[in-house]
C-alpha positions in Angstrom: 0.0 0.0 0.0 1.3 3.5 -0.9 2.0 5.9 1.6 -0.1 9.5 1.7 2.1 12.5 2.3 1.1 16.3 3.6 3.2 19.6 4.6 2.0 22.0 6.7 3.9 25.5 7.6 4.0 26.5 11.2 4.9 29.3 13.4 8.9 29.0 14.1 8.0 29.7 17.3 5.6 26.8 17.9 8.4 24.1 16.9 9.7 23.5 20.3 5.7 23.3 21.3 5.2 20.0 18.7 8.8 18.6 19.3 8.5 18.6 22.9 10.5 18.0 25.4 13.5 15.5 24.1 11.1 15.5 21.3 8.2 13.2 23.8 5.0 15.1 21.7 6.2 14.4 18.1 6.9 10.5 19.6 3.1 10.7 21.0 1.7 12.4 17.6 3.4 10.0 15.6 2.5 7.0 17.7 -1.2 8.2 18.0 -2.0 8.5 14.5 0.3 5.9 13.4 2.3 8.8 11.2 5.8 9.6 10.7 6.7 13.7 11.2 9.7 15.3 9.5 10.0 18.9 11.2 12.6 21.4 9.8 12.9 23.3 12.5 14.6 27.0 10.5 11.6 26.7 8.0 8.9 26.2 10.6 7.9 23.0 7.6 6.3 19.7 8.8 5.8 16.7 6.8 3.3 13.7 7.5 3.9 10.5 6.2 1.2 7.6 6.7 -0.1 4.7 5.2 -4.0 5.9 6.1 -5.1 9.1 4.2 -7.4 9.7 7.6 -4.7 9.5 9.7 -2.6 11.8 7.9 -5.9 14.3 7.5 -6.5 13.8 11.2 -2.8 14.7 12.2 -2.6 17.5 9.7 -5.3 19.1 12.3 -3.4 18.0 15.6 -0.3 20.0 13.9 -2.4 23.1 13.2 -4.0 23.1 16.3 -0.6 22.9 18.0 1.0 25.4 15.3 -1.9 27.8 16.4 -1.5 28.2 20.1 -3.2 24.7 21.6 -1.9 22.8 24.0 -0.6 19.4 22.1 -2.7 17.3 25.1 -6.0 19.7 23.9 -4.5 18.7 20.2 -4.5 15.1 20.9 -8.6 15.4 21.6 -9.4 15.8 17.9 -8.3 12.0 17.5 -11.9 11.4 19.6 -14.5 10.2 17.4 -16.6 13.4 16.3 -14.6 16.0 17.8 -14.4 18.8 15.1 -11.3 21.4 14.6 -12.0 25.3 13.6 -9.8 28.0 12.1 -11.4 31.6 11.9 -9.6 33.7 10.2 -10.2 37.5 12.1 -9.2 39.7 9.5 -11.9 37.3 6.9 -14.5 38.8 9.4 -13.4 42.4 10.5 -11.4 43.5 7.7 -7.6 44.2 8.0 -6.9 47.1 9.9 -4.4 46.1 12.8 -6.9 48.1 15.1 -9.8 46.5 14.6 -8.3 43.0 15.2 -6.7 44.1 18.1 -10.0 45.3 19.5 -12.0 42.2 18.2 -9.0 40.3 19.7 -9.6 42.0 22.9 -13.4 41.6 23.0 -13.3 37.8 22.6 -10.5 37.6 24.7 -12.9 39.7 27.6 -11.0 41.2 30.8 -8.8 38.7 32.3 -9.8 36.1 29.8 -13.4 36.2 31.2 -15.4 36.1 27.8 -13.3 33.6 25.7 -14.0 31.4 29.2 -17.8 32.1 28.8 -17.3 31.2 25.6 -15.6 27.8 26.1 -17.9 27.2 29.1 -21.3 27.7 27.3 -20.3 25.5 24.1 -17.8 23.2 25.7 -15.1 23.5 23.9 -11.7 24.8 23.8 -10.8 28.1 22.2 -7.5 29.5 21.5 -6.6 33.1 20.0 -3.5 33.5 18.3 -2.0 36.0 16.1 -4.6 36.9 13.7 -7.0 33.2 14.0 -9.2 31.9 16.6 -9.2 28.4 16.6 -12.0 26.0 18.4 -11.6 22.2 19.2 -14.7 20.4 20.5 -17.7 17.8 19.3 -18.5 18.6 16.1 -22.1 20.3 16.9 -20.5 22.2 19.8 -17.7 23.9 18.1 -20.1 25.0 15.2 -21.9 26.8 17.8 -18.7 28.1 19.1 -17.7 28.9 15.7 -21.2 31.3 15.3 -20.6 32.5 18.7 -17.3 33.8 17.8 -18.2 35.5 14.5 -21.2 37.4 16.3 -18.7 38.9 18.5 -16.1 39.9 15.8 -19.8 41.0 14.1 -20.2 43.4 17.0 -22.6 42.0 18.8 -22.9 42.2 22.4 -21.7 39.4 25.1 -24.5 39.6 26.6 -27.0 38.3 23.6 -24.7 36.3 22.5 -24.3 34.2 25.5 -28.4 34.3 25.7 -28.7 33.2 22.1 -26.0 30.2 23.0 -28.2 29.2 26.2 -31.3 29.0 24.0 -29.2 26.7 21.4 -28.3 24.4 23.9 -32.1 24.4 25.4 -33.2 23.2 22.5 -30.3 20.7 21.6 -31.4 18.9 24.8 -34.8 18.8 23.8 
């Protein structure tokens, strides 16, 4: 059987993150998802090798994740069956004036990290924000509702309906 092959570019900075210590999280990627990595660490370029095309697509989203801010254990989670992995793009949403990120940025963030928690809390999920994304791992339904939650704030909408509008979403996913 032929082997299925993808690159993916990280953050230089985020190369020590999948490495790991003495290099412990690329041995738990690899052995996870049954891949091989091949990380050039001055180009920030990682390449899977695997005999599964899944495996590789499903590692290809562990990398990301971990290239864009997540904790490689929080990574790990999208090998569960029907957890679901998000990229928003902010400047797709608000444009690309450095201000307004920052001050979308800020608002999703909330003061000391209050409304990104609200966020996670209400949809359980996970949600990183990092450099100009906002990433969301999760169950599948639940991070789509994330994923809405998040683009009604970068919309401009308040906290407040937005966290109402999530409560009524899960009120009626339970019944």
């Amino acid at each position: 059987m032929n082997s299925k092959m993808e690159i993916v570019k990280i953050p230089k900075e985020r190369v020590a993150v999948l490495i790991g210590e003495k290099g412990r999280t690329k041995r738990q990627v690899e052995k996870e998802t049954q891949t091989k990595l091949t990380i050039d660490s001055k180009e920030g370029v990682v390449t899977i090798e695997g005999k599964d095309s899944y495996q590789v697509y499903l590692t290809t989203h562990i990398i990301k994740a971990i290239a864009r801010g997540f904790n490689p254990d929080k990574a790990l989670n999208l090998l569960n069956e029907g957890y679901g992995f998000e990229i928003i793009i902010i400047t797709d949403v608000v444009g690309k004036s450095k201000n307004t990120v920052q001050r979308q940025k800020a608002r999703l963030i909330g003061t000391k990290g209050k409304a990104r928690t609200t966020l996670e809390t209400l949809t359980d999920t996970e949600i990183v924000i990092y450099g100009k994304t906002v990433c969301i791992i999760g169950e599948a339904l639940n991070v789509i509702l994330a994923k809405q939650a998040v683009e009604r704030l970068l919309q401009g909408a308040k906290h407040g309906n937005v966290y109402i509008w999530l409560e009524k979403q899960k009120e009626e996913k339970l019944t």
